[in-house]
N, C-alpha and C positions, 0 to 999 in steps of 0.2 A: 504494500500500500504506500501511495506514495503522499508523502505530507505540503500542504499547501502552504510557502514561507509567504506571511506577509507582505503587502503592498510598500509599507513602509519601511521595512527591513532590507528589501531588496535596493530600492533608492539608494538607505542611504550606506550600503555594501559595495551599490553606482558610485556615488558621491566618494568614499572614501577612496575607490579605485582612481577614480580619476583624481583623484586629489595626490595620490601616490605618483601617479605617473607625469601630472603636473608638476611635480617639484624634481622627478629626476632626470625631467627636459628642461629644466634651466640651466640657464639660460637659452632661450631658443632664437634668439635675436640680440643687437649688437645694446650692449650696456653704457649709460654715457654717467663720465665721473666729472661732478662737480669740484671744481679746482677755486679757492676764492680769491686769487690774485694774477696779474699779470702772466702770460710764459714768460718761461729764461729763469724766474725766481726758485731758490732752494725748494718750494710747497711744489712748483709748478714741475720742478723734472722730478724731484720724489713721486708723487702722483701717475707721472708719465710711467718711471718707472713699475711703479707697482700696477698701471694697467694694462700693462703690455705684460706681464706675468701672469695677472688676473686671467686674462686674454687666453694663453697659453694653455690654463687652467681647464677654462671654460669651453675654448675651442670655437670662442666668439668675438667679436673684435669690442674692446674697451674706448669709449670716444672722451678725449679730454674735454667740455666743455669748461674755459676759462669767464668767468665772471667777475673780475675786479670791482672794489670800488668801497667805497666808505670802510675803509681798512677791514676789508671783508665780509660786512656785514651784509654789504646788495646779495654776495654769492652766497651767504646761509640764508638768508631769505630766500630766494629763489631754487635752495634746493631742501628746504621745509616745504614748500608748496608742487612738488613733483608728484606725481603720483604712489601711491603705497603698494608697489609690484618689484621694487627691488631692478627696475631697471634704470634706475637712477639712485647713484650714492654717491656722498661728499666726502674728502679725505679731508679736516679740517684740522687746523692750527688754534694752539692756545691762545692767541690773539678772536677771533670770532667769536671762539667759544665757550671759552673762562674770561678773558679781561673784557674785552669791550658792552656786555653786559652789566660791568661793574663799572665802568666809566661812564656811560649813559643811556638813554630810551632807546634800545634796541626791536627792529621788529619782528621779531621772533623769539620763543622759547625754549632753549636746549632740553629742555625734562620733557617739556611739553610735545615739540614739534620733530622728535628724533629718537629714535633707537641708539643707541651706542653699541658698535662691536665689537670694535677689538684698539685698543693703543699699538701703532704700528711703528712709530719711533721717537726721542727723545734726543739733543742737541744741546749742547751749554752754547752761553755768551763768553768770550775772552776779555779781557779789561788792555788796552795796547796803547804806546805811547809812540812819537816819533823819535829817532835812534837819537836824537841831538835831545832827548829833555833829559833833565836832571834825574828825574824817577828813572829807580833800578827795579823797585820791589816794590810790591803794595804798602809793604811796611814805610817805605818814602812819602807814600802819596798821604796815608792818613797824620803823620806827623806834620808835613806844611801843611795841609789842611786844618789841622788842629791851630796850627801858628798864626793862620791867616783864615778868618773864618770867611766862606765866601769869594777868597780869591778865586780858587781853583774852577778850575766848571770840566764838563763832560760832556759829551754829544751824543746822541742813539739815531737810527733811522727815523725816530719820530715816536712822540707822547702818548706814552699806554704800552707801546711796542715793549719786549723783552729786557734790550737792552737799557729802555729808560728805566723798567722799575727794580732792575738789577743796579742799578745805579743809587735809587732808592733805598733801596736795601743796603748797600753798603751805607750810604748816609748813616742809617737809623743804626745800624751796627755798630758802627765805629764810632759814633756820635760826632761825627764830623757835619760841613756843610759846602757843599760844593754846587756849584750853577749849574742848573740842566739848558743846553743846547737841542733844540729836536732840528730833525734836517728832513727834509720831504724825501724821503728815501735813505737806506744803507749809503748808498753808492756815495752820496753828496757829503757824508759824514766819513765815513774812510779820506777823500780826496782833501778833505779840511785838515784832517789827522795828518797825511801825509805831508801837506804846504808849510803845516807847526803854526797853522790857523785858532785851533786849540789843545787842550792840554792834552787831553786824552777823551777815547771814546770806548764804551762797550759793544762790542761787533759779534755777527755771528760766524762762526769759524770760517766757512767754507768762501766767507767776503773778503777775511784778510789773511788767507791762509797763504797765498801764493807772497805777497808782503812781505811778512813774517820769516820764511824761508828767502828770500831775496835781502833780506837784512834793512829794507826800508819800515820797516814795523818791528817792537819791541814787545813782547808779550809779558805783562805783569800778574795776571793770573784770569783762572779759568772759573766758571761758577758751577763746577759739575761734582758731583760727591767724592768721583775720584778725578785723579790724571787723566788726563786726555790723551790716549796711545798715541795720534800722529803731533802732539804736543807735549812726550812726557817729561821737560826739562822742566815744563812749567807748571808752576803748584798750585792747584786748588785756592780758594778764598780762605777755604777752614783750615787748611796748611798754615797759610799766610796770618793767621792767628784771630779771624773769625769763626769758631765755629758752628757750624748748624748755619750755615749761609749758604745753599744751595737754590741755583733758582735757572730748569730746563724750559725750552721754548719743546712742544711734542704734538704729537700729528696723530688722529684718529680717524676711525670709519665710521660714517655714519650713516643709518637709512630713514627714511621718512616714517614719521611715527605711523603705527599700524599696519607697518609689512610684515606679511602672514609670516608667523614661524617658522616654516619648512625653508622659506627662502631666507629667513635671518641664518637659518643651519648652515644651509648652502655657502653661503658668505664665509661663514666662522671655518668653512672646510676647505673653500678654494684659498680662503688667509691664509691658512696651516700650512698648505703647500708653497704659495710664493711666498712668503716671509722667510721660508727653512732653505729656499735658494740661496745657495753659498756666492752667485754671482750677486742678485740684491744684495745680499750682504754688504756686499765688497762695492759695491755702487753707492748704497748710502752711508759705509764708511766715510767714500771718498767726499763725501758730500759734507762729513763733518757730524754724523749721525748716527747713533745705535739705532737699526731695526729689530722689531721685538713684536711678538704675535699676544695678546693675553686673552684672557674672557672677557665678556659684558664688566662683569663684578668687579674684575680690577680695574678697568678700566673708569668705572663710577667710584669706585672710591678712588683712586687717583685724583681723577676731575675736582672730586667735593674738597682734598685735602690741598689741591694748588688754591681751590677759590678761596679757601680760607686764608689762604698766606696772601694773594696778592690783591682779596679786600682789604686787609690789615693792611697793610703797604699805603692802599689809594687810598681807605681813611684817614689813616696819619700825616701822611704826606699834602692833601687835601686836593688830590687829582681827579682833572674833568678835561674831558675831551668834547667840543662843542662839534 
């Protein structure tokens, strides 16, 4: 005898087939990664990088969509608003996504408007002087500093950026006071450091790295927990007798809030494989970068435990960016 299976059982035995088989055809069409700056920039070949691996992965073509503009905040907005299919993700920077939230009325919500998937890499700022200044050491810089309050000043690619609130940070640390400089780009600040325009600037490696090695730049220290292997003459902040000064500029995956599970999976698996490429690797070395694959989990506690450090920062310091 044969037994009659439900109308509704059968559906949704349909439904879950197809649901299966939907998720082990993804991607079935070409993925486009939102990048929120310029090409040419450190975020913009990173990104390129990783979708071209992605790609690899997938067995489907990865498209950079660049988005520049209000220090990345046009490009998270516009890829908060993509569709929730996982065929669009944003590789985003602590600038978008931890500070400029804390500096002002951003339009978008990172809790809100986004899945987190995985931290994909982490970067220090360097502190560099030009070869003619007097500073040898950090230990130079905060004793005139301390002599002359307010002589000294520093430069960053611009206000909120890494390098300003590492700047900051040593401020608060050292309990010195030195003039922040912002400059409408890295580039404009480097070429100032370089002329002995100012005193010194915080940069991100891979800006002043060729510099550095060329012996037109002076490295005084780095802001990364440890040594920097393609810079390991040069000591840490906490070496140089700050310690617990540590402050990484890092790069994450993100999808639009409400992309189905099966395809958050998918992501977390194609990660696993191009991240564990010894060639990425060795690319975002080159670039001044640890690549690193983690969970959702770490990655949200990471995020909560930078914005707590670098609110404290823009409170105390009493920073806005208009």
């Amino acid at each position: 005898m044969y037994r009659r299976i439900p109308t509704r059982t059968v559906a949704a035995l349909l439904f879950a087939l197809w649901a299966n088989l939907a998720a082990a055809a993804f991607p079935d069409r070409p993925v486009h990664l939102v990048v929120t700056f310029p090409p040419g920039g450190a975020s913009d070949l990173m990104a390129r990088i990783l979708g071209q691996r992605l790609g690899d992965v997938w067995k489907q073509p990865v498209i950079v969509d660049n988005k520049p503009g209000a220090a990345g905040s046009l490009g998270t907005e516009y890829a908060a608003r993509q569709p929730a299919d996982g065929y669009t993700f944003m590789m985003g920077n602590m600038g978008p996504t931890l500070v400029n939230p804390l500096l002002s009325k951003v339009p978008y919500n990172m809790e809100r408007d986004f899945i987190p998937v995985s931290l994909v890499a982490t970067g220090p700022v360097v502190l560099v002087v030009n070869p003619k200044s007097p500073f040898r050491t950090l230990h130079d810089v905060i004793q005139a500093a301390k002599a002359k309050p307010g002589a000294l000043n520093f430069g960053s690619g611009g206000a909120g950026t890494l390098a300003h609130l590492s700047g900051e940070m040593l401020d608060e640390a050292a309990g010195i006071k030195m003039q922040h400089v912002p400059y409408k780009g890295g580039v404009a600040a480097v070429n100032d450091v370089l002329g002995g325009q100012i005193d010194m600037i915080f940069a991100d490696t891979q800006a002043v790295m060729q510099y550095i090695k060329a012996g037109k730049l002076r490295p005084l220290a780095i802001t990364s927990a440890q040594r920097f292997p393609q810079l390991p003459d040069v000591p840490t902040v906490a070496e140089s007798g700050l310690p617990g000064m540590v402050a990484l500029n890092s790069w994450g995956v993100y999808l639009p809030a409400n992309t189905p599970a099966d395809v958050v999976a998918s992501y977390r698996q194609a990660l696993d494989r191009a991240m564990s490429d010894p060639a990425l690797v060795k690319l975002y070395y080159d670039l001044g970068v640890d690549a690193m694959h983690t969970s959702t989990e770490e990655l949200v506690r990471f995020n909560r435990s930078e914005t707590v450090k670098y609110a404290k920062i823009i409170k105390d310091k009493g920073i806005r960016v208009d």
